[in-house]
MARTI-594473 format. One record per residue (C-alpha): residue number from 1; residue in one letter; x, y, z. Coordinates in Angstrom, 3 decimals. Each point is the difference from the previous one (the first is absolute). Layout:
MARTI-594473
SITE, NUM, A, X, Y, Z
...
END
This chain:
MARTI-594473
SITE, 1, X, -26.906, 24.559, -15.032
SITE, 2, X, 2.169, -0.982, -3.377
SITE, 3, X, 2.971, 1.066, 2.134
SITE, 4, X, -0.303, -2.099, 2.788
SITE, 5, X, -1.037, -2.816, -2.302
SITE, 6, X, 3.723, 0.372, -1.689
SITE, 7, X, 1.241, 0.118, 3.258
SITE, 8, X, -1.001, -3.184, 1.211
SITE, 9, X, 0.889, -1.863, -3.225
SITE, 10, X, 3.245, 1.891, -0.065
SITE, 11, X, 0.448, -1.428, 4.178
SITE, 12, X, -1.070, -3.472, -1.213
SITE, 13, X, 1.902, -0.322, -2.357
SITE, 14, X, 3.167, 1.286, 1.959
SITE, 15, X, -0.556, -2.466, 2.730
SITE, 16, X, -0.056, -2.924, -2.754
SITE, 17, X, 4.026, -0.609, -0.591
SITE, 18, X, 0.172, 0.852, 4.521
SITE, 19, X, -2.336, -2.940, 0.315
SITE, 20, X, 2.106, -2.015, -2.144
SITE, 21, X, 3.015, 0.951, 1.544
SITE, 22, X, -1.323, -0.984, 3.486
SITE, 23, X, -1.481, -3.353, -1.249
SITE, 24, X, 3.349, -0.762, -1.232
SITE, 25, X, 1.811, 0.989, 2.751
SITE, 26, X, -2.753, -1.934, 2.529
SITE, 27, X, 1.083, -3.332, -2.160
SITE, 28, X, 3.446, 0.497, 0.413
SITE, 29, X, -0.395, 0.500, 4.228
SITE, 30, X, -1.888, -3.001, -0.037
SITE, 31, X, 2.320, -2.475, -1.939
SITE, 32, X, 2.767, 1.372, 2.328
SITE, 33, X, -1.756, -0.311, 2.937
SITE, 34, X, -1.649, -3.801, -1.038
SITE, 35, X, 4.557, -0.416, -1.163
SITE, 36, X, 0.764, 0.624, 3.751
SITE, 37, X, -2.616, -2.681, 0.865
SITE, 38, X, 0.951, -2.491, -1.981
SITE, 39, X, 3.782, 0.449, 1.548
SITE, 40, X, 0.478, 1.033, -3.771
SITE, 41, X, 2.527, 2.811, 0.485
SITE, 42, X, 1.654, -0.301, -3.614
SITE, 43, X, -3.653, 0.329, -1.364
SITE, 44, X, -0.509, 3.213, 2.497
SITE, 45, X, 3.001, 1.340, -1.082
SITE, 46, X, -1.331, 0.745, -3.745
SITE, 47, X, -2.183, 2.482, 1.782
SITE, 48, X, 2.320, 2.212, 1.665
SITE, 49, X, 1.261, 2.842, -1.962
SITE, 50, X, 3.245, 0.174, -1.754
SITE, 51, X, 1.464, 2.881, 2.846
SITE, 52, X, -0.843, -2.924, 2.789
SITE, 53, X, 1.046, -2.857, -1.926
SITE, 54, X, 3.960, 1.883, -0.049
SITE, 55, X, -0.738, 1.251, 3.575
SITE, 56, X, -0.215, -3.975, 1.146
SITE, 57, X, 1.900, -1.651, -2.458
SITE, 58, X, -1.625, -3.244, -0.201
SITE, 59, X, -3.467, -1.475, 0.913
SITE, 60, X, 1.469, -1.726, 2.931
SITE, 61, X, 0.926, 2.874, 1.458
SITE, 62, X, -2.934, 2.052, -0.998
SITE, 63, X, -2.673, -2.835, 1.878
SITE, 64, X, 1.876, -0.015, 2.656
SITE, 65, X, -0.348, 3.511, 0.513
SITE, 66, X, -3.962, -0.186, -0.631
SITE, 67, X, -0.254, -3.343, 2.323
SITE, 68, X, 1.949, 1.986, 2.707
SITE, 69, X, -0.922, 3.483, -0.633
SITE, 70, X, -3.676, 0.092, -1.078
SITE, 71, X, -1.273, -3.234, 1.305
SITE, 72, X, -3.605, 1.380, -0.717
SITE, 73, X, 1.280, -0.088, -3.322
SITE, 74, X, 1.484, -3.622, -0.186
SITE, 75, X, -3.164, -1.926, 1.974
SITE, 76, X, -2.793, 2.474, -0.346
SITE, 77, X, -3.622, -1.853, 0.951
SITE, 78, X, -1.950, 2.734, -1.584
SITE, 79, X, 0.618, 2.789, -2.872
SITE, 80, X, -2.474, 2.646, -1.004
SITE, 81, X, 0.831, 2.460, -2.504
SITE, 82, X, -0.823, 3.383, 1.152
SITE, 83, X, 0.291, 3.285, -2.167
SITE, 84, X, 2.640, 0.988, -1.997
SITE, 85, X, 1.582, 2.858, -0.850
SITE, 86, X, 2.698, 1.783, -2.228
SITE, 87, X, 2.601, 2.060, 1.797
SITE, 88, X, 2.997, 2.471, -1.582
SITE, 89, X, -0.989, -2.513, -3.081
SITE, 90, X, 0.122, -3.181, 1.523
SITE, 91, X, -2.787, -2.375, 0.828
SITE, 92, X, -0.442, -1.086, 3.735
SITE, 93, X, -2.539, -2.910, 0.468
SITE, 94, X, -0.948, -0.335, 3.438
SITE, 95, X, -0.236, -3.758, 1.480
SITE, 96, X, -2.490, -0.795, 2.858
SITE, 97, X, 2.371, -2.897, 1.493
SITE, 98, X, -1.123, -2.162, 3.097
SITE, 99, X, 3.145, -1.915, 1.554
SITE, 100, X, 0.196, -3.669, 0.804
SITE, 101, X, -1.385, 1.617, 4.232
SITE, 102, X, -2.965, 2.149, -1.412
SITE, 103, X, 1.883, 3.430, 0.269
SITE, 104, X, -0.874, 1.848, -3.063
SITE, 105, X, 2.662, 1.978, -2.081
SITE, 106, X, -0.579, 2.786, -2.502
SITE, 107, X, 3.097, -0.877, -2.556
SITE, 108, X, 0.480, 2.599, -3.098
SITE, 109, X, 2.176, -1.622, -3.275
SITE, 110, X, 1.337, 2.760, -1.894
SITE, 111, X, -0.311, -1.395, -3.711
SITE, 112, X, 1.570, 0.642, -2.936
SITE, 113, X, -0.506, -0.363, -3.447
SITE, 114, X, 3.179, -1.635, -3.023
SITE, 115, X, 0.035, -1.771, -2.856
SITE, 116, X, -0.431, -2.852, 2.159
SITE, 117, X, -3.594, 1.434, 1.806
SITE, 118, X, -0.627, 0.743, 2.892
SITE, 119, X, 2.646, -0.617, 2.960
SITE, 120, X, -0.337, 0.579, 3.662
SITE, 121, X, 2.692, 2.750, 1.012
SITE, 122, X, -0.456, 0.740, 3.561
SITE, 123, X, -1.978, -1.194, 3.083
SITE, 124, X, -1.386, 1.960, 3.155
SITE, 125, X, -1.448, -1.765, 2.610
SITE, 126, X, -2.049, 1.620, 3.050
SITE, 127, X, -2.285, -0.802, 2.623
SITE, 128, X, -3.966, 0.077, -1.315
SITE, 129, X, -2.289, 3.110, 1.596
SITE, 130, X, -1.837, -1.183, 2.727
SITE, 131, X, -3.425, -1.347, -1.234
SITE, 132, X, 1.366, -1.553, -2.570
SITE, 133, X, -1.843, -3.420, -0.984
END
């Protein structure tokens, strides 16, 4: 019984700095996302990681990719944070997203961790599972 008493304090306390990490990371998804509402694209543009932010150049360039590309992204009407999860050492938060029509997108934001916190590195969009409310 003392064993699985250690356990659980030893899991607890494991999942404390993971909980941080994905509190952090929810905050910086939703000042992007709230960025991209405000037609703030300079503000937005603080969020994206340092390997997009070269990749795009400038935040002109880098809205206009969201606004065009991921237009669930740019005018969402809903967001509900889902689970996350941490894959080959990276954290992926996953994004309930209902666009501006009412179809419903699961996006994933691959974040990363610098001296400056917490960044968004990558996006994956797809279609939610059937069901899905």
């Amino acid at each position: 019984m003392r064993h699985l008493f250690y356990l659980l304090v030893l899991a607890v306390g494991l999942s404390g700095p993971a909980r941080a990490d994905e509190s952090a990371a929810k905050a910086v998804i939703s000042a992007q996302i709230e960025a991209f509402l405000a037609n703030d694209v300079e503000r937005a543009w603080e969020f994206a990681s340092p390997t997009i932010q070269h990749r795009f150049g400038s935040p002109e360039r880098f809205g206009t990719m969201v606004r065009d590309g991921y237009p669930m992204v740019w005018r969402p009407s809903d967001v509900t944070f889902l689970d996350s999860e941490v894959i080959a050492g990276k954290l992926w938060q996953n994004v309930l997203v209902r666009d501006a029509g009412g179809a419903l997108y699961v996006v994933e934001y691959q974040m990363i961790e610098n001296e400056g916190g917490w960044k968004i590195n990558a996006v994956r969009v797809r279609q939610a599972p059937a069901g899905t409310v």
